[in-house]
DOTOR-725653 format. One record per residue (C-alpha): x, y, z; residue in three letters. Coordinates in steps of 0.5 Angstrom, whole numbers, padded with zeros to 4 digits, always signed. Each point is the difference from the previous one (the first is absolute). Layout:
<nodes>
XYZALA/...
</nodes>
This chain:
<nodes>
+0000+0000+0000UNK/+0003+0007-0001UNK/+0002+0005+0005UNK/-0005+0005-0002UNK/-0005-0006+0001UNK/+0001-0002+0005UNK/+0001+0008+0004UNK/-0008+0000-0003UNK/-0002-0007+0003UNK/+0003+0003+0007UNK/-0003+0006-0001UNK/-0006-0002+0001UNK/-0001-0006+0004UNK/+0005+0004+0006UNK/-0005+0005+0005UNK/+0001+0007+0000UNK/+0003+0004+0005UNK/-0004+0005+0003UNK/+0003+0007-0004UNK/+0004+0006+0006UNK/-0006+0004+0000UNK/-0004-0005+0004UNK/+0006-0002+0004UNK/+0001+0007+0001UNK/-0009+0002+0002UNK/-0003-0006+0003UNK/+0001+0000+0007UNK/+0002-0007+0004UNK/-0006-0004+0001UNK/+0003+0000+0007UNK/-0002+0007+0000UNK/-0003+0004+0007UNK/-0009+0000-0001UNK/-0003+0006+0004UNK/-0005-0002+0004UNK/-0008+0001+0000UNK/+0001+0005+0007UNK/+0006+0002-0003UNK/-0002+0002-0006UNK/-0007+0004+0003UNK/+0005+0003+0005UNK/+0003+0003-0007UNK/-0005+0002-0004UNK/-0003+0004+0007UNK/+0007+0003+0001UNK/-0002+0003-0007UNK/-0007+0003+0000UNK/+0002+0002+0007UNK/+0005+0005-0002UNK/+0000+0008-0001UNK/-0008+0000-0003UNK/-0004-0001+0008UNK/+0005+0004+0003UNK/+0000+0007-0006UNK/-0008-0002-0001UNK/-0002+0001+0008UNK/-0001+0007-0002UNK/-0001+0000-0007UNK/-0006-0003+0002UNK/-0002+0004+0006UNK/+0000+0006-0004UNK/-0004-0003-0007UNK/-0005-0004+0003UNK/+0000+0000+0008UNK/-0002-0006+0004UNK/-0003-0003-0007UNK/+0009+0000-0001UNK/+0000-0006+0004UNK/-0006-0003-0004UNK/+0003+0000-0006UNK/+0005-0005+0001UNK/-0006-0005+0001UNK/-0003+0003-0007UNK/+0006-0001-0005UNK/+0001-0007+0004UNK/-0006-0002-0003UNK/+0000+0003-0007UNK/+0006-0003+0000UNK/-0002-0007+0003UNK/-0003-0003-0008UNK/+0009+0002-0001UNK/+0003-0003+0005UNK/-0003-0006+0000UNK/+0001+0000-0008UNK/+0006+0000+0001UNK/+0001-0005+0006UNK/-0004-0005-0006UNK/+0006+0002-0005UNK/+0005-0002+0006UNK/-0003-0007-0001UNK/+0000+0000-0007UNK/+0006+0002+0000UNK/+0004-0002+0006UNK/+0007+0002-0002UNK/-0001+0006-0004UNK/-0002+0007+0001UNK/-0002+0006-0004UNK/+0003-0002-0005UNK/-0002-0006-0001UNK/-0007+0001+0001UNK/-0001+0004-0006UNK/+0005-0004-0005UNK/-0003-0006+0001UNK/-0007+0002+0000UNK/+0000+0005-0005UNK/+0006+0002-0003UNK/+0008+0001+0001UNK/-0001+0007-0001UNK/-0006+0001+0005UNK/+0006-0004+0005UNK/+0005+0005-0001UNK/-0004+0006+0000UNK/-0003-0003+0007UNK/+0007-0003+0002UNK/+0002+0007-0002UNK/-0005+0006+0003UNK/+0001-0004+0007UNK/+0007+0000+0000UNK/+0001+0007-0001UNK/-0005+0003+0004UNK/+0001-0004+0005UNK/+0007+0003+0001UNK/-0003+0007+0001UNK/-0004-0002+0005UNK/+0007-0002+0003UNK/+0004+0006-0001UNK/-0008+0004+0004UNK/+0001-0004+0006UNK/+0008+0001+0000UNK/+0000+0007+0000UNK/-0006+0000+0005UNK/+0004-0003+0005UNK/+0006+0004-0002UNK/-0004+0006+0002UNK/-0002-0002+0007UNK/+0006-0003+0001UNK/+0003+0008+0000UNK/-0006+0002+0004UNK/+0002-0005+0006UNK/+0007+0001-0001UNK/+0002+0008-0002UNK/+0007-0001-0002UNK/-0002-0004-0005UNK/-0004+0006-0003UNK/+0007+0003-0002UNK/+0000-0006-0005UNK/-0004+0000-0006UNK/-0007-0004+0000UNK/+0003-0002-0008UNK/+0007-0001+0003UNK/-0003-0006+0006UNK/-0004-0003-0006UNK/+0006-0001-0004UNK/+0003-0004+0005UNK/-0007-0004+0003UNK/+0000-0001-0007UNK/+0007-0003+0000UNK/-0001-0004+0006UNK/-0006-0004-0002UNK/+0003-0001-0006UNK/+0005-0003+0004UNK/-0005-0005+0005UNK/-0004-0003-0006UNK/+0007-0003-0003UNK/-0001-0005+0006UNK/-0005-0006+0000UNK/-0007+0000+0001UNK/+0001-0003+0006UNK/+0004+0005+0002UNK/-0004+0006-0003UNK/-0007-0004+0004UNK/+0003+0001+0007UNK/+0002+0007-0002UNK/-0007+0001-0002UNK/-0003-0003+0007UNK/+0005+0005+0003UNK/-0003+0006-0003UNK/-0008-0002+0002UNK/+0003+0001+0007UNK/+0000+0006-0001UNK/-0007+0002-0004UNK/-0004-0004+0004UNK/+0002+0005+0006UNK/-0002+0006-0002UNK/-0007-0003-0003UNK/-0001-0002+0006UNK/+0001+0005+0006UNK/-0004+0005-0005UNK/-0007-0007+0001UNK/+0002+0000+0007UNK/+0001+0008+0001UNK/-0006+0001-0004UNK/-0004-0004+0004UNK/+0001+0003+0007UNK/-0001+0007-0004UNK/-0005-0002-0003UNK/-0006+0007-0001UNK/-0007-0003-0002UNK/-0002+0008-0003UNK/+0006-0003-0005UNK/-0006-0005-0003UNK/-0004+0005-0001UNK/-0004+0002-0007UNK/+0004+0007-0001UNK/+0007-0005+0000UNK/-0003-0004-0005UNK/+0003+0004-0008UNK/-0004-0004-0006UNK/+0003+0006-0005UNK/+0007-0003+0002UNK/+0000-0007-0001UNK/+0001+0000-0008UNK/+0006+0004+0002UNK/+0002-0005+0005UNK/+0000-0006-0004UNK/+0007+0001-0005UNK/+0002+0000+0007UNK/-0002-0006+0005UNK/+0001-0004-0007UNK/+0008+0001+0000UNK/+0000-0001+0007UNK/-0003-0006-0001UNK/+0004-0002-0006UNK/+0006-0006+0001UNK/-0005-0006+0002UNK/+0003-0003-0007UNK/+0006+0000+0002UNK/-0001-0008+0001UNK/+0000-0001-0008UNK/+0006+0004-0001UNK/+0004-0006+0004UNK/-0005-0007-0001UNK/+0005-0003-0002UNK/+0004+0001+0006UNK/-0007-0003+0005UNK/+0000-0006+0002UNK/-0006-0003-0002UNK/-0001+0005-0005UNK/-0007-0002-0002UNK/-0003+0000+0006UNK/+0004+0005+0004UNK/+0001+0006-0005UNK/-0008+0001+0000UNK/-0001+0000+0007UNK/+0007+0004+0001UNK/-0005+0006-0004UNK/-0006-0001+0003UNK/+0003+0000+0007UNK/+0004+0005-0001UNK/-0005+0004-0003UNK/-0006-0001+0005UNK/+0005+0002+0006UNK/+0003+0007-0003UNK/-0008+0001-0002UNK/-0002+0000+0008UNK/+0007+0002+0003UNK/-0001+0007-0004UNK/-0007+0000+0001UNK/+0000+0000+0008UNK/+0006+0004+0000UNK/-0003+0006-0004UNK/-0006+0000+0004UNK/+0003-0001+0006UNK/+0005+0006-0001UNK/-0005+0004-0004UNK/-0005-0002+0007UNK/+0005+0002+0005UNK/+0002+0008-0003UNK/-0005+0001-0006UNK/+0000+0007-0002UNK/+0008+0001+0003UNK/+0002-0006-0005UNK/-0003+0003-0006UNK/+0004+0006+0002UNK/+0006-0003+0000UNK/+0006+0002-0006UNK/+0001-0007-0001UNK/+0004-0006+0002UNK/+0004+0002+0005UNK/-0005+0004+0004UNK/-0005-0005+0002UNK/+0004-0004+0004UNK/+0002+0007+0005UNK/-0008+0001+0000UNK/-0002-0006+0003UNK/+0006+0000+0005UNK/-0001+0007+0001UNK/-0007-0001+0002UNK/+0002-0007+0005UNK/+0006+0002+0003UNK/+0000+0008-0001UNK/+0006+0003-0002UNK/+0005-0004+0005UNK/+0007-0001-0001UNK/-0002-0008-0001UNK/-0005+0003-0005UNK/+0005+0003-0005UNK/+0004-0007+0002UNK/-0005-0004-0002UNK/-0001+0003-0006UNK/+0006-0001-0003UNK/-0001-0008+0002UNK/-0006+0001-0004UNK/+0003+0002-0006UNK/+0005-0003+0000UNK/-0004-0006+0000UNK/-0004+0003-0006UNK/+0007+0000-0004UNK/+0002-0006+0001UNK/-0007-0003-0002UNK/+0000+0004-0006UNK/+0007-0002-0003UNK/-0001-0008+0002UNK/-0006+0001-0006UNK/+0005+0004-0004UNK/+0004-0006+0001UNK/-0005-0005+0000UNK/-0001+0003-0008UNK/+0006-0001-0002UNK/+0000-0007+0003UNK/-0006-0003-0003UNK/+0001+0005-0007UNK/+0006-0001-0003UNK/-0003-0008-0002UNK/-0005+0004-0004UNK/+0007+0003-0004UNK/+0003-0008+0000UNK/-0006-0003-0004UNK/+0000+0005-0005UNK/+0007-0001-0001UNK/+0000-0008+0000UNK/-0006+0001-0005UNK/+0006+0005-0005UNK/-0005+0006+0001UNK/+0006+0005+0003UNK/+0005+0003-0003UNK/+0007-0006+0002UNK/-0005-0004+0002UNK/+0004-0006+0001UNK/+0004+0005+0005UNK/-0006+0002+0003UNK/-0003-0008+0002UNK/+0007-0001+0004UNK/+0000-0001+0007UNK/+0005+0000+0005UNK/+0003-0005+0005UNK/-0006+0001+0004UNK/-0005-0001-0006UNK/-0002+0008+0000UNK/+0000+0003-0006UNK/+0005+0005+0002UNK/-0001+0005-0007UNK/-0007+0000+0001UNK/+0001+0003+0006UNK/+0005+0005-0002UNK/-0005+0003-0006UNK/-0005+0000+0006UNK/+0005+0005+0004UNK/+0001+0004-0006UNK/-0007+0001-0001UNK/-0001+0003+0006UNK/+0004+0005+0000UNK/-0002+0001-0007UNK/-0007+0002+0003UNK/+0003+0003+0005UNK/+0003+0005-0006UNK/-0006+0000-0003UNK/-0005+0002+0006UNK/+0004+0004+0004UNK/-0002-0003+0006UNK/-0007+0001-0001UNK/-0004-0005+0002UNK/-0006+0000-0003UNK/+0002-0001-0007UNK/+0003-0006+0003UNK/-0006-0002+0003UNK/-0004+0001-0008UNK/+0006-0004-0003UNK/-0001-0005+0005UNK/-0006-0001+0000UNK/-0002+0000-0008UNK/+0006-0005-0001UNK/-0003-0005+0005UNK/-0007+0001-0002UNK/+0001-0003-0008UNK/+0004-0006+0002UNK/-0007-0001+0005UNK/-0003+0001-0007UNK/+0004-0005-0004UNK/+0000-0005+0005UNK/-0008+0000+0001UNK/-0001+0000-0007UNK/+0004-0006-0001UNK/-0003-0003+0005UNK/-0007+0002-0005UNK/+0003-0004-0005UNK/+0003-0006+0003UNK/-0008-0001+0002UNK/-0002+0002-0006UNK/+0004-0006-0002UNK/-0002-0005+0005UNK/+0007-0001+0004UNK/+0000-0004+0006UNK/+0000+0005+0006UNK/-0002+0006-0004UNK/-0009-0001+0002UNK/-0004+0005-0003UNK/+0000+0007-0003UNK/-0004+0003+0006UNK/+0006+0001+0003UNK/+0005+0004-0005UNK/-0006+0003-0003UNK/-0001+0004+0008UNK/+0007+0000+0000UNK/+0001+0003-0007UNK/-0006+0005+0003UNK/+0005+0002+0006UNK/+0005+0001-0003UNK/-0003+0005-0005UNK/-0003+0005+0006UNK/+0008-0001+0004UNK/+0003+0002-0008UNK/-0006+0006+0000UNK/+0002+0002+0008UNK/+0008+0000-0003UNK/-0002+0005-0007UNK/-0004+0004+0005UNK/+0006+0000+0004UNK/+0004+0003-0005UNK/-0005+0004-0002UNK/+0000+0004+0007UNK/+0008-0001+0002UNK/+0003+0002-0007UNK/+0003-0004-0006UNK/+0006+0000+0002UNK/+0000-0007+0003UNK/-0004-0003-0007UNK/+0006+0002-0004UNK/+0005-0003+0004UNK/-0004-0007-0001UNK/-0001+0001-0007UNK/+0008+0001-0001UNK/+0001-0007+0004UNK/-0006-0003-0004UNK/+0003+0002-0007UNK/+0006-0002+0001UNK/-0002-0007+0004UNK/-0004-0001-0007UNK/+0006+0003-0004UNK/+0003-0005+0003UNK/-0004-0006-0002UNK/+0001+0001-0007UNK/+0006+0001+0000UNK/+0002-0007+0004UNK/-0005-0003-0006UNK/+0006-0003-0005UNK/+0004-0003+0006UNK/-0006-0003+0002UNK/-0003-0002-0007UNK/+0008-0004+0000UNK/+0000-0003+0007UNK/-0007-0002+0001UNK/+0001-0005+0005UNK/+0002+0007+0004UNK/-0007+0002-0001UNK/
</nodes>
């Protein structure tokens, strides 16, 4: 037989070795799952973040005591959402946003879902950084010699650095950080409780011309349930507790928020509403309980202190969970050096993801000026059309009759839900400014840009799409 014949005979009866590029982005079957509690524990440290603590006056001020209601009514035009995408996360275990709309609807839908989540997602990161910045220099004067930009930067910097560590790491990280937000909250319940003021509950502190006003606001609060699909695949027992993980979390922030801002808005009531911002409603209730004692301005800073510490734990918390929203993107070649992007390090993160996410921030950052409202649109809007993508897929995955999908009832109320948050978002606009919208334009046409411009590497290596 002549050599060449008998390399060809070889050839195809000898396995194939799996190619760097799998070697380099699959992480060893041994690798660290995070737990049902764990996984909870991180999706509550993001919902609970800078939004409970900026709205306690917004909210006083818009819509009084109906403040506090409005979580429970954005908690139910979005239930038909959460539970269409708890129903997802059981079609689709290990996979996310992207996923979601790829496999149910197009690879387009999957990117542009993937996409819009993973960059508005950075902004509400950069929102919570420099908020707890700012309260950092109210407790600590020397660091108002320091630039607000200039501690950002290098926050920034710092969790760029924790997220190189494994997720078991980054889980006890997170577990350290709801130490910190579970106090405040709850010193403000118990407070509030022995403050408490009947004339608070009364038809005069009830505003209905706030409440469309308030709604953009309690829906970023209440934003980051999801952030179980962004890392399924790192769930143990995926299908059965990713789903949970959203529906838990999401129903425990609902009622913390909601029983925190009656009870703080029923303890001071007009004196909340009067508040300038944040950093003020603490000082009213501990003025109120204590008086101005030297143990009253102590406490304040504790509390503060508590209240930073919180928000940056949802700041890292993004960072944690987000980057996967990037990786699989990457694996799937709809990035620019795609095959660079899908690598993990040694501790199976995906290091380069991490770093496009640090350099988005300080991009939002550059582009806001510290202002946090458009980072709040921005937020919001990103966030609100992967909701729609992935409610959409599940309309077509039951329309299709896939196992697990049920009926349409469900993602035709989920699809109505998210029309009346896309509705509050462009009113939202509307009311603030553009400002924010063009911001998001620019990262959406770039994000599509993009994906065509990837189209050819992906037609040649289709095994990577």
């Amino acid at each position: 037989m002549p050599k060449a014949q008998i390399l060809r005979h070889f050839r195809y009866q000898l396995p194939s070795l799996p190619k760097r590029k799998d070697v380099m982005t699959t992480a060893p079957s041994t690798e660290f799952k995070l737990s049902l509690p764990t996984a909870v524990l991180i999706n509550i440290n993001i919902m609970l973040g800078a939004g409970i603590f900026i709205n306690t006056p917004s909210l006083a001020q818009k819509a009084g005591l109906l403040g506090a209601f409005m979580y429970i009514l954005v908690g139910i035009l979005m239930l038909p959402l959460i539970l269409s995408i708890a129903r997802m996360l059981r079609i689709h275990p290990s996979g996310g946003f992207y996923v979601f709309a790829k496999e149910e609807i197009s690879p387009l839908a999957g990117f542009l879902s993937g996409w819009c989540y993973f960059t508005s997602k950075v902004a509400s990161c950069m929102l919570m950084i420099h908020v707890s910045m700012t309260l950092l220099q109210h407790i600590f004067p020397p660091l108002a010699a320091v630039s607000t930009f200039v501690l950002d930067f290098l926050t920034v910097g710092v969790f760029c650095g924790l997220n190189f560590l494994n997720i078991k790491a980054g889980s006890s990280i997170q577990k350290m950080f709801i130490a910190f937000k579970t106090f405040p909250i709850f010193f403000a319940i118990a407070a509030g409780i022995f403050l408490l003021n009947g004339d608070n509950f009364t038809a005069p502190h009830l505003e209905w011309e706030g409440v469309p006003s308030s709604l953009p606001l309690v829906i970023y609060a209440v934003i980051g349930f999801e952030a179980a699909c962004s890392m399924s695949s790192k769930i143990k027992d995926a299908e059965k507790n990713a789903p949970k993980a959203v529906l838990i979390s999401f129903c425990s922030v609902i009622l913390i928020a909601t029983i925190y801002q009656a009870i703080f808005y029923g303890a001071l009531g007009d004196k909340l509403a009067e508040c300038a911002g944040h950093c003020d409603i603490f000082p009213a209730m501990i003025s109120t309980l204590f008086g101005d004692s030297d143990f009253a301005g102590k406490f304040q800073g504790i509390i503060h202190l508590a209240i930073a510490s919180s928000t940056l734990g949802a700041a890292y918390g993004i960072i944690f969970s987000n980057s996967w929203n990037l990786h699989i993107l990457a694996e799937n070649g709809h990035v620019v050096m795609s095959k660079f992007f899908a690598r993990l390090n040694v501790n199976s993160i995906p290091a380069a993801c991490v770093v496009v996410e640090c350099v988005l921030c300080l991009s939002y950052l550059a582009a806001s000026q510290g202002v946090l409202i458009p980072l709040q649109q921005i937020g919001a809007l990103g966030c609100v059309l992967s909701y729609t993508f992935s409610v959409a897929s599940l309309f077509f995955a039951a329309k299709q009759g896939r196992e697990n999908s049920g009926s349409k009832l469900l993602p035709t109320l989920g699809l109505i839900s998210c029309s009346l948050l896309i509705s509050a978002c462009i009113r939202s606009f509307f009311l603030n400014g553009m400002s924010s919208l063009l911001i998001f334009a620019f990262f959406f046409t770039l994000g599509v840009s993009m994906y065509y411009g990837t189209a050819k590497a992906r037609r040649e290596a289709p095994e990577a799409a």
